[in-house]
DOSE-960089 format. One record per atom (N, C-alpha, C, CB): x, y, z negated. Coordinates in pm, whole numbers, plus 32768, in hexadecimal, padded with zeros to 4 digits. Glycine has a CB too. Example, Ala and Ser with C-alpha at 12.3 -4.5 7.8 and 13.67 -1.06 7.14 Angstrom:
<recs>
85277DC77CF4
84CE7E3E7CF4
85287EB67CF4
846B7E417C77
85057F1F7D3C
85577F967D36
850A80037CED
85807FC47DC4
</recs>
This chain:
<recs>
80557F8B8000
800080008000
8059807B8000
7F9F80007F86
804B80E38067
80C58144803F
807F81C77FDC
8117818B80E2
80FE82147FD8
8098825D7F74
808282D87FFE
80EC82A37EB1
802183297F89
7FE5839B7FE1
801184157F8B
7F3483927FF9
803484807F76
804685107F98
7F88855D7F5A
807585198076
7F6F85737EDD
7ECB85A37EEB
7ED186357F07
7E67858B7E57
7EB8866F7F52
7E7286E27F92
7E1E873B7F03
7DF6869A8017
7E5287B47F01
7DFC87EC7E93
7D8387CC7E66
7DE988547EA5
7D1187CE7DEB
7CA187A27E36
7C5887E17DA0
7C9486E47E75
7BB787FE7DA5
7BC7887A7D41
7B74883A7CC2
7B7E891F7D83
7B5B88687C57
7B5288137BF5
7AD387C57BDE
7B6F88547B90
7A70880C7C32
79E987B67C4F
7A1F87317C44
799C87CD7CE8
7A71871E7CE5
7A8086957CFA
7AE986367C96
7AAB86917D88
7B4C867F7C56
7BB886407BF9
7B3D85E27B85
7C2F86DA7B9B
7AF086607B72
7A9786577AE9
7A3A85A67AF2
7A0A87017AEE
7A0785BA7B9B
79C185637BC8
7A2184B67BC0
799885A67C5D
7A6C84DD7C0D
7AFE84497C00
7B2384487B86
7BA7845A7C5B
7B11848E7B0F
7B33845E7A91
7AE384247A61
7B5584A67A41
7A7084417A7C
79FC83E97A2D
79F583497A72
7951843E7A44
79FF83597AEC
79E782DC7B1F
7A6182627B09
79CB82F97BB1
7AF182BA7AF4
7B3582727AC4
7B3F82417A62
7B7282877ACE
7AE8829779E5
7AE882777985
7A7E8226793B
7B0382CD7962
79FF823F794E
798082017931
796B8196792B
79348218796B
79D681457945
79B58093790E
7A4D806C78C6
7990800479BB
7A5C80CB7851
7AC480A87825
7AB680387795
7B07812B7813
7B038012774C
7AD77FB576E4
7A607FDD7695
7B407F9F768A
7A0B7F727662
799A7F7F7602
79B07FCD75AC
79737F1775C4
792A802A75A6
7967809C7508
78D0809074FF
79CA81717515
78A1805D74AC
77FD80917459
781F80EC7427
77A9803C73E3
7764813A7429
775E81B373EB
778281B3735B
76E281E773FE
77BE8209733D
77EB821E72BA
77CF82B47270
787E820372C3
7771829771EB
7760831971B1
77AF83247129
76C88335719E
777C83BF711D
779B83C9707A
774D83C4701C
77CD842C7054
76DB83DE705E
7665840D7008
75E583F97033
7669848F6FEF
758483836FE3
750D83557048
74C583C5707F
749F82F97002
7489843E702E
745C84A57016
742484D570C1
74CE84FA6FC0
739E84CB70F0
734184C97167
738A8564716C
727884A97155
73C58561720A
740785E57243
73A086487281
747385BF72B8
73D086D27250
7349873D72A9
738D878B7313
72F087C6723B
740087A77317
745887D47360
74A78783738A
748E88267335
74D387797434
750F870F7464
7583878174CF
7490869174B5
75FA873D74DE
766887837543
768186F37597
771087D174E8
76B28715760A
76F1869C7665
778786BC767A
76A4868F7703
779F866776A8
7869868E76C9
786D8670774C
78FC861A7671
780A861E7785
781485D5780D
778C86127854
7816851A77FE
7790860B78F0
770286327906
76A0859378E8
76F4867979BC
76C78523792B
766F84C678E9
763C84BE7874
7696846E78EB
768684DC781E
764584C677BC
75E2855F7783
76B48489775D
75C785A277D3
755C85E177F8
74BD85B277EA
757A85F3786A
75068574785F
748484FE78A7
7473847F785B
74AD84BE794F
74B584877800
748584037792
744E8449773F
74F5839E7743
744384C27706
7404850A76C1
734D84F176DB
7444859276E2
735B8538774B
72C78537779B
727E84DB7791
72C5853E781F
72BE846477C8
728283CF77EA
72798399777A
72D1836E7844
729F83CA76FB
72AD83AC7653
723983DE7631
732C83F575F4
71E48453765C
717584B27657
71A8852175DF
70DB845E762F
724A852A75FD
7257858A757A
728C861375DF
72E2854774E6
726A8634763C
728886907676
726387307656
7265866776D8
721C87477626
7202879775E3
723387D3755A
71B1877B75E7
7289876F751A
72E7876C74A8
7386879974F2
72E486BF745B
737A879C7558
742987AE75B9
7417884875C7
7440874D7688
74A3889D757C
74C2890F7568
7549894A75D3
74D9890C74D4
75BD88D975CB
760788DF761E
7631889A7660
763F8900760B
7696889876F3
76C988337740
7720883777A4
767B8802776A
776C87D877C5
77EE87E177F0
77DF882B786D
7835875D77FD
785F885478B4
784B88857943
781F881D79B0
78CB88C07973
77CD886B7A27
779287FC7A8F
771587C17A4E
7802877C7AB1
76F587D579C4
765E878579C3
75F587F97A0D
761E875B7903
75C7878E7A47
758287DC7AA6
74E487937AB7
75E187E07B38
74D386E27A78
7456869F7A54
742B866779FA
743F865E7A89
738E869979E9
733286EB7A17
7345875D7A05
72CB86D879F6
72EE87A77A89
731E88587A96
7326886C79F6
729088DF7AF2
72D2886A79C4
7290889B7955
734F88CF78F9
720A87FC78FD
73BB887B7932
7443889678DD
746A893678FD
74CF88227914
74638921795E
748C89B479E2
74828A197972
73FC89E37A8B
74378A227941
74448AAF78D9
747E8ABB7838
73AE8AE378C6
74B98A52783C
74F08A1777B8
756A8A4777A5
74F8898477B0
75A18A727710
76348A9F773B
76A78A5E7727
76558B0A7708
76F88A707777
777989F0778B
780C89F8770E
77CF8A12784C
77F58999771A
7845898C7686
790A892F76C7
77B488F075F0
79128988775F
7993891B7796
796488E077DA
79DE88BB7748
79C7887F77ED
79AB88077874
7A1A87A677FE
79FC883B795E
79E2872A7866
7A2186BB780B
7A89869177D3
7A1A8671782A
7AFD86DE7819
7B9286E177CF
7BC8874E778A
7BF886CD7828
7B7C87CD77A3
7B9F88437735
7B0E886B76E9
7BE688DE778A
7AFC886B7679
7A79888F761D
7A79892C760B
7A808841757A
7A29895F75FF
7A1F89FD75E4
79D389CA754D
79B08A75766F
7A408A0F74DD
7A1C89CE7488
79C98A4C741A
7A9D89787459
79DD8ABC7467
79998B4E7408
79198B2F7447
79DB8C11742A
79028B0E74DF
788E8B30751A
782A8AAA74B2
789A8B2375E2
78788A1674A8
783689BE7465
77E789ED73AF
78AB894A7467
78638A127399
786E8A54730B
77EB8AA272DB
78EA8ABE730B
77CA8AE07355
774D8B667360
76EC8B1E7380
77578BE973D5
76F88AAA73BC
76578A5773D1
76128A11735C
766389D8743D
768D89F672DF
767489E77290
763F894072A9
76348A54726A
764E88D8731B
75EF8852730A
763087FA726F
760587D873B8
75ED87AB727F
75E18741720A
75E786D8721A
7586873971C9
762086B872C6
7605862C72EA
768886537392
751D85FE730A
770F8635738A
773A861E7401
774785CB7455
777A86337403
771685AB74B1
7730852F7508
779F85187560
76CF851F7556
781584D4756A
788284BC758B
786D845A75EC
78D284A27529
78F38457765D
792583E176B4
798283C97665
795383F27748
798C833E765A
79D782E275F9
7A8C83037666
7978820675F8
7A8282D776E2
7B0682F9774D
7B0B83547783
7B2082B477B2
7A8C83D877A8
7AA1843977C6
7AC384A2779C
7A70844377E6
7A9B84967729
7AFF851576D4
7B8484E77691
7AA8855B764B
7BB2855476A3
7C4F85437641
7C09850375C9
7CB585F07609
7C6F8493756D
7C56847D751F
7C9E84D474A5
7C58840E7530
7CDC852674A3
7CC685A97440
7CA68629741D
7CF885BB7423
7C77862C74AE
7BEE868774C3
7B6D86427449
7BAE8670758C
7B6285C5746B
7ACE85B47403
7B1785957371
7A4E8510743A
7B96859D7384
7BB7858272E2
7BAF85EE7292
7C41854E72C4
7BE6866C72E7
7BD186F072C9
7B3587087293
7BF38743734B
7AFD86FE72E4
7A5C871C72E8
7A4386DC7248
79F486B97380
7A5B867D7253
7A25860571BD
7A8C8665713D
7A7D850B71D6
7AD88691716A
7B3D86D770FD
7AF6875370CF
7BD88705713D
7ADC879B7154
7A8388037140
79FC8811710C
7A7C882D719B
79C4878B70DE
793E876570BC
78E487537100
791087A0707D
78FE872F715F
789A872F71DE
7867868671D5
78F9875E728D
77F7865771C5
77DB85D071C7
77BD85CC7245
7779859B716C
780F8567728A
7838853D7302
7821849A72DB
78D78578732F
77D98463736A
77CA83F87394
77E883E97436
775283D87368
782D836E743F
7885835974AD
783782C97519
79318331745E
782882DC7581
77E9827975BC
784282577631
775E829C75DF
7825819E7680
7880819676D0
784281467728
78F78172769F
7847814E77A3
780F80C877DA
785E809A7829
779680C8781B
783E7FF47815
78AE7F8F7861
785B7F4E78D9
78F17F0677F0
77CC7F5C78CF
774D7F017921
77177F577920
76FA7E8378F5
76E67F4B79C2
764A7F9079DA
75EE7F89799A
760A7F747A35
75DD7F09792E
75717ECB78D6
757E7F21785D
75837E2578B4
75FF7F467846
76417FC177A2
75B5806277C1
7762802877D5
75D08091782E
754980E57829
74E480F177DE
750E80D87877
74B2807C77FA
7413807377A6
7452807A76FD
73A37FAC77CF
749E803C76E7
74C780457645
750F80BA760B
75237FD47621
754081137670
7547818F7637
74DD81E3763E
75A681CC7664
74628200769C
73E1825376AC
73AD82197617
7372822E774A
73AE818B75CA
738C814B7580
73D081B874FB
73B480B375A2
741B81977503
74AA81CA74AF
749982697484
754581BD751F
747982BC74FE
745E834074BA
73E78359749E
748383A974FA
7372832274D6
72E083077495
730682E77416
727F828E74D7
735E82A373D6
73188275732A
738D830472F2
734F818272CC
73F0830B7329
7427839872D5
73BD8436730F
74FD83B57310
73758446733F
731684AF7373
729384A6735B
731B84BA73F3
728A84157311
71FB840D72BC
719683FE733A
71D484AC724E
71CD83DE73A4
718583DB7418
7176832D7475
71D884547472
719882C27403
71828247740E
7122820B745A
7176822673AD
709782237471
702181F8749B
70228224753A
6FAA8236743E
7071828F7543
708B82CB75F3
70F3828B75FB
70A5837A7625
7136827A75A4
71B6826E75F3
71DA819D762F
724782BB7567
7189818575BD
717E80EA75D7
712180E97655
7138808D754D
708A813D769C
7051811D76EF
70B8812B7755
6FDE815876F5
712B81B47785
717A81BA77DC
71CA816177DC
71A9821677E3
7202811E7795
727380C6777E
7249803477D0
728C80B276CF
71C1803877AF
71747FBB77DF
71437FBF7878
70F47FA87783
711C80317888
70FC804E7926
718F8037799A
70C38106792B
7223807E7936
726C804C796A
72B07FCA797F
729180827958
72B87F8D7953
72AA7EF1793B
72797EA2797B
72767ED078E5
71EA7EC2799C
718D7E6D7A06
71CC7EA57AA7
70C57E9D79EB
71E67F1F7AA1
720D7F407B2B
728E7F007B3B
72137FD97B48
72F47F0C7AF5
73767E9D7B12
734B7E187B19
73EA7E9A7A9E
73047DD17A9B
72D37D497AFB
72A27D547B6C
72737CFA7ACA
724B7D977BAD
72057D767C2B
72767DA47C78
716F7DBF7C4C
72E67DE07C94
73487DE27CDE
73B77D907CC2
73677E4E7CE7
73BA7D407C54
741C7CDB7C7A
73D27C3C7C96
748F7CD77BFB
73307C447CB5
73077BD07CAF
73107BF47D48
72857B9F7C57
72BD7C507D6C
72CB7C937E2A
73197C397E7E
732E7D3A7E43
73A97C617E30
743D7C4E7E61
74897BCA7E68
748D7C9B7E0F
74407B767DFB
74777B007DBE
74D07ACF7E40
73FB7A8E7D83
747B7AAF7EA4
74977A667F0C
74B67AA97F94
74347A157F17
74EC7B177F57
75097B817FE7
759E7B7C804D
750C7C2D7FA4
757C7B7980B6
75FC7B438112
768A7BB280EC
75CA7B5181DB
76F87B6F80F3
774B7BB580B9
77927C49810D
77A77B4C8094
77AC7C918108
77D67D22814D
785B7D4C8137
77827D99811A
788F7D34817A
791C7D838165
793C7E32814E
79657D6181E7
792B7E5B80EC
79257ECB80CF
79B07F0D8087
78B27ECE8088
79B67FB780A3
7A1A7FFC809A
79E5807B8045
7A5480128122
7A1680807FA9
79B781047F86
7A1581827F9B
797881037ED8
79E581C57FD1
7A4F82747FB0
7A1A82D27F7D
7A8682CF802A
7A5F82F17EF7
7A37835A7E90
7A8283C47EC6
7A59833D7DF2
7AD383C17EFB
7B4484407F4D
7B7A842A7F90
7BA384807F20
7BC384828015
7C1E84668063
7C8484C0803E
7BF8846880E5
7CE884838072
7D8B84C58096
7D9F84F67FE4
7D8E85808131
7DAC84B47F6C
7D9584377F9C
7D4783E87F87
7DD884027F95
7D3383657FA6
7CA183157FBC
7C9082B77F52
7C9582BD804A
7C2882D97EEF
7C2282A67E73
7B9682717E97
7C3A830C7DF2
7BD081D77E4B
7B5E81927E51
7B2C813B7DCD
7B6F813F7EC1
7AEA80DB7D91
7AB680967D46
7ADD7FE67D4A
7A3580BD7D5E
7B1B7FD47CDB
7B3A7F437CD2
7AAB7F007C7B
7BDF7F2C7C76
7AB07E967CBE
7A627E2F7C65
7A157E527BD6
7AC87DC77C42
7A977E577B82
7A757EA97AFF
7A2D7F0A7AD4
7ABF7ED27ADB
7A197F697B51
79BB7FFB7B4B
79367FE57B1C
79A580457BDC
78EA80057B11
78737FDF7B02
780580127B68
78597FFE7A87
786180657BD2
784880697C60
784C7FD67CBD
78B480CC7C95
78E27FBD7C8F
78E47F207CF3
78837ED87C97
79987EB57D05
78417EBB7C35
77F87E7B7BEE
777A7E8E7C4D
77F67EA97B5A
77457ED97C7E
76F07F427CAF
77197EE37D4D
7726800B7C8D
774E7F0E7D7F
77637EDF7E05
77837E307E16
77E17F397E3B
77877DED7DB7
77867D787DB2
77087D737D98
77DA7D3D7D69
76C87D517D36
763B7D5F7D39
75FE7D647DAE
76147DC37CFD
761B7DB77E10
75CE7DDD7E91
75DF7D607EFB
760E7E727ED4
764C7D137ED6
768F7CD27F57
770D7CF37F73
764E7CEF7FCE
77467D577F4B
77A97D5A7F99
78477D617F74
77877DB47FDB
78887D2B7FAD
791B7CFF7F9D
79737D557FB3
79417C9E7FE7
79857D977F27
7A0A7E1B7F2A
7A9B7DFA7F79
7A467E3E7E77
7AC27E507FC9
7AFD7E288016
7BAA7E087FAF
7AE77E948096
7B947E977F61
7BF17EC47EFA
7BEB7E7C7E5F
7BD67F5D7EED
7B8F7E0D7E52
7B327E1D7DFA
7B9C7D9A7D7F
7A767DF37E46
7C057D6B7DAC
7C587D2D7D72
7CDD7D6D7D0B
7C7B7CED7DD9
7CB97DF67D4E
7D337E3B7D2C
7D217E657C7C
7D437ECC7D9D
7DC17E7A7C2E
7DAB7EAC7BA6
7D6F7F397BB2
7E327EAE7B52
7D237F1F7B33
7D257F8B7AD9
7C597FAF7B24
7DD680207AFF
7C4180097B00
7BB0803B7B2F
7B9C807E7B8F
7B7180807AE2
7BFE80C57BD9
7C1381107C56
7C88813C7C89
7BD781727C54
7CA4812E7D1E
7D3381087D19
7D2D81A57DB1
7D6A801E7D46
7DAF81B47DC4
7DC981E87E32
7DFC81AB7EAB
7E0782347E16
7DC8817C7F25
7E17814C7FA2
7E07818F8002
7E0180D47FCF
7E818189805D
7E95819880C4
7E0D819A8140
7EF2813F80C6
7E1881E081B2
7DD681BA8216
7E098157825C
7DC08212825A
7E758145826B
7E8080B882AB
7E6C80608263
7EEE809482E0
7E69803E81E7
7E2C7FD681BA
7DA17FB581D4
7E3D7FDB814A
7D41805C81D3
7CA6802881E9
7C8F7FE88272
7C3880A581DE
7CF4802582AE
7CFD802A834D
7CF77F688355
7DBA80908398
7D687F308326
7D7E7EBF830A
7D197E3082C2
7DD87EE782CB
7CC27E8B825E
7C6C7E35823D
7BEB7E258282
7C5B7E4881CD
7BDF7E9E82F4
7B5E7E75834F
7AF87E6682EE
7B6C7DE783AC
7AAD7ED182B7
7A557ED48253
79A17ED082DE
7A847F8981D5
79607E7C82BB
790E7E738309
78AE7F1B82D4
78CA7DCE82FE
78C87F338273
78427FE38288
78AA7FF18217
77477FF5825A
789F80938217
792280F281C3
788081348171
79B68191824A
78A9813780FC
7853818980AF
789A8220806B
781F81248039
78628295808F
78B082F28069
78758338802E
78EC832980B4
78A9835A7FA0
784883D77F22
787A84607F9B
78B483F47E28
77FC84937F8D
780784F97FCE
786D85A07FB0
778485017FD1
786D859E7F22
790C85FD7EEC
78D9868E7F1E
79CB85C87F55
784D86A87F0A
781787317F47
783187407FF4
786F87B77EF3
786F86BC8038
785A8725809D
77EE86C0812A
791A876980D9
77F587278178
776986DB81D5
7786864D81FE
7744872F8275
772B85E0820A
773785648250
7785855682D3
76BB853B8268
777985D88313
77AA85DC83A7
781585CE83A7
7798864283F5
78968642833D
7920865B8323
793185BD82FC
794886DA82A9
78F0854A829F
794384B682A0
795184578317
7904845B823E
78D3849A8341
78C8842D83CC
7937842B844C
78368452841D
793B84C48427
798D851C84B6
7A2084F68461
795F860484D7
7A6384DA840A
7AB284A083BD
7AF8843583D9
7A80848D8369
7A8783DA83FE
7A7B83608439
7A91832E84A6
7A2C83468432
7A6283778509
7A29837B8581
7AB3831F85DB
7A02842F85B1
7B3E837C85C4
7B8F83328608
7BBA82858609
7BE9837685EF
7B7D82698593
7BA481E08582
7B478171859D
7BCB81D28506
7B3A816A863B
7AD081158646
7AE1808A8651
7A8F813786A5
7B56807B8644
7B967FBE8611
7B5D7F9D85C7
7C207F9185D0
7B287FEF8538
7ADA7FB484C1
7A6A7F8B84C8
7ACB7FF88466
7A287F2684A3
79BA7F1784C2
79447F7D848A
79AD7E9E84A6
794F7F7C8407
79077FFE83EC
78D88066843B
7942803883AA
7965809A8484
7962811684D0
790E80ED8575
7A16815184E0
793F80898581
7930804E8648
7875803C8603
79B97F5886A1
782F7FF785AE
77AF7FD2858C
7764805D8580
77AD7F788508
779080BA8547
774981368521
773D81268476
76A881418576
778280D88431
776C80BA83B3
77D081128330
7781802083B9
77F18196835B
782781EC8315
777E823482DF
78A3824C8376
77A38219822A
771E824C8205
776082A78188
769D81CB81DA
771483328157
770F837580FA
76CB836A80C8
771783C480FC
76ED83578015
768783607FA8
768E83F77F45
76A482D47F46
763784067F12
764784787E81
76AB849B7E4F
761884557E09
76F984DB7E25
779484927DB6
772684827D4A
784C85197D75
76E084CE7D36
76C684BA7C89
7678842A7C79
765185497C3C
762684527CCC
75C583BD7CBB
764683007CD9
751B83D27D7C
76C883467D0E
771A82C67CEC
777382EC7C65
778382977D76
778983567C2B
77D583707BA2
779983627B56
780983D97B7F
774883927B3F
7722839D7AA1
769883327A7B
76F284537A7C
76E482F87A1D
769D825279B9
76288275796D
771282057928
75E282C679B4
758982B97964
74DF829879DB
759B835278FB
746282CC798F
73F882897A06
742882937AB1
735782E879FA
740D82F47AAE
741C82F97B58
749D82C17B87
741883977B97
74F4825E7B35
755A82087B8A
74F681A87BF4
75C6819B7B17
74A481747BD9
746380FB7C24
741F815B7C7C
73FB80877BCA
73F481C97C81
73CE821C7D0E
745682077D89
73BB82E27CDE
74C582137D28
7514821A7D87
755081517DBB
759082937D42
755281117D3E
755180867D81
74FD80547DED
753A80317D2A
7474807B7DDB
741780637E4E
7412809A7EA9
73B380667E3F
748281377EB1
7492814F7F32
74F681047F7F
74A981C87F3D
755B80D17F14
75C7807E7F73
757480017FA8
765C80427F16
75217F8D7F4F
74FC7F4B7F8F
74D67F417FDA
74E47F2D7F7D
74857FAF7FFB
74487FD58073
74757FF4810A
741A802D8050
74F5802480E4
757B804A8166
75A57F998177
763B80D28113
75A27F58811D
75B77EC18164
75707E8F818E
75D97E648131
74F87E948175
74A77E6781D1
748A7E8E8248
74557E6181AC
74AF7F028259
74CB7F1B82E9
75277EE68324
74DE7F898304
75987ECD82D7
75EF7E768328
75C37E018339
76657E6882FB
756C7DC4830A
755E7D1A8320
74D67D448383
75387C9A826E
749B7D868398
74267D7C83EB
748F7D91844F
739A7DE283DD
750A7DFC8495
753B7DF58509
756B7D79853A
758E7E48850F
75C37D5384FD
75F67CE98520
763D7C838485
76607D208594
76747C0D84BA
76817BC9844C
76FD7BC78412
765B7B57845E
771E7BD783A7
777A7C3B835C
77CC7BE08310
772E7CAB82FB
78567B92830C
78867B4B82A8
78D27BAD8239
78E17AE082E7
78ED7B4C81F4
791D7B888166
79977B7C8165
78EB7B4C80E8
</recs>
């Protein structure tokens, strides 16, 4: 694999490849200090935003990291940092009673600080698409919001079974994910993206490689002949990946028409709307198996 040279690239997207690199890192249950039902809630991550909501404690959320942006309803909320630097006067002034942490996305003495500073901080992590439902679970009983948060937890649940029962028997796809180019970061096995794209059918091309997301080469993708390229879109139009593409029509992906863009967010962030975005990938394979017949 040679290496690549990364091209400036601005912190939206750094922010975005950290999470995804990071979000299926070792098991960390939630951990409190104090049982005590929270009325004020801060996030550090934008997902965990959106676990707020789907918890039904959204209305208890005072502050939140940079980029939360779902449901609108955050948009006017005031930002307390982004996930590797804390604004800790702006937190200080919100006064919450309940912080919600990424167990791998934040520095881990950033939240030690926080806990030093008195801040009761709880840290969440997910290793499985299935970990979701048990954190929406998880901040429902610290938000006193248990009875919503178990119905969401459960709604999500049934929708991952019915997409991995869908799939059980789905023809296999040779697939290529790209979270970025130049350079071209993609998802190993371990991700809970490739978790996501296995599920669907399909056979990471990269998907053997260490660690949770790796960087390769274009001649390597070039090399593995990925039957459809899946690409987080990184803010910019579908057209700019395709036209990206375009020259390499050896690949099958590319020669089929099977260069597809997804959401970034709806593939980053672990919380509900991940399976919006799994069912959009499944869905890009099945287009590949209705064209033609696709080995693994």
């Amino acid at each position: 694999m040679s290496a690549v040279t990364p091209d400036p690239r601005s912190r939206l997207a750094a922010s975005l490849l950290a999470l995804l690199a990071t979000a299926c890192g070792g098991p960390a249950p939630p951990t409190a200090e104090s049982p005590a039902v929270a009325g004020r809630i801060a996030t550090l991550s934008p997902h965990l935003a959106e676990l707020v909501y789907e918890a039904g404690a959204g209305a208890k959320l005072v502050g939140v990291a940079e980029y939360s942006d779902f449901p609108p309803e955050v948009a006017s909320l005031p930002r307390i940092g982004d996930a590797f630097r804390i604004d800790e006067e702006a937190l200080l002034a919100l006064e919450p009673d309940l912080v919600l942490g990424w167990t791998s996305g934040n520095p881990a003495e950033a939240i030690a600080r926080l806990r030093r500073l008195g801040f009761r901080v709880v840290t969440l992590e997910p290793t499985r698409l299935a970990d979701v439902a048990g954190h929406i679970e998880a901040i429902g009983e610290l938000a006193g919001t248990g009875v919503a948060a178990k119905a969401a937890a459960g709604r999500y649940r049934r929708t991952l079974a019915g997409l991995e029962a869908r799939y059980a028997e789905a023809a296999p796809v040779s697939a290529f994910v790209q979270l970025a180019a130049r350079p071209w970061y993609t998802v190993t096995d371990r991700h809970f993206l490739g978790q996501g794209l296995r599920l669907c059918g399909g056979n990471n091309v990269f998907g053997g490689l260490p660690g949770l997301t790796a960087v390769v080469s274009l001649e390597a993708i070039i090399a593995a002949r990925p039957g459809i390229i899946i690409a987080s879109d990184m803010g910019q139009p579908a057209s700019a990946v395709l036209a990206e593409w375009a020259p390499w029509h050896d690949v099958p992906a590319v020669a089929g028409g099977h260069v597809e863009t997804v959401d970034a967010d709806l593939l980053s962030r672990p919380a509900g709307r991940v399976l919006d975005g799994i069912a959009t990938l499944c869905a890009a394979l099945d287009r590949v198996r209705g064209a033609a017949p696709t080995s693994g």
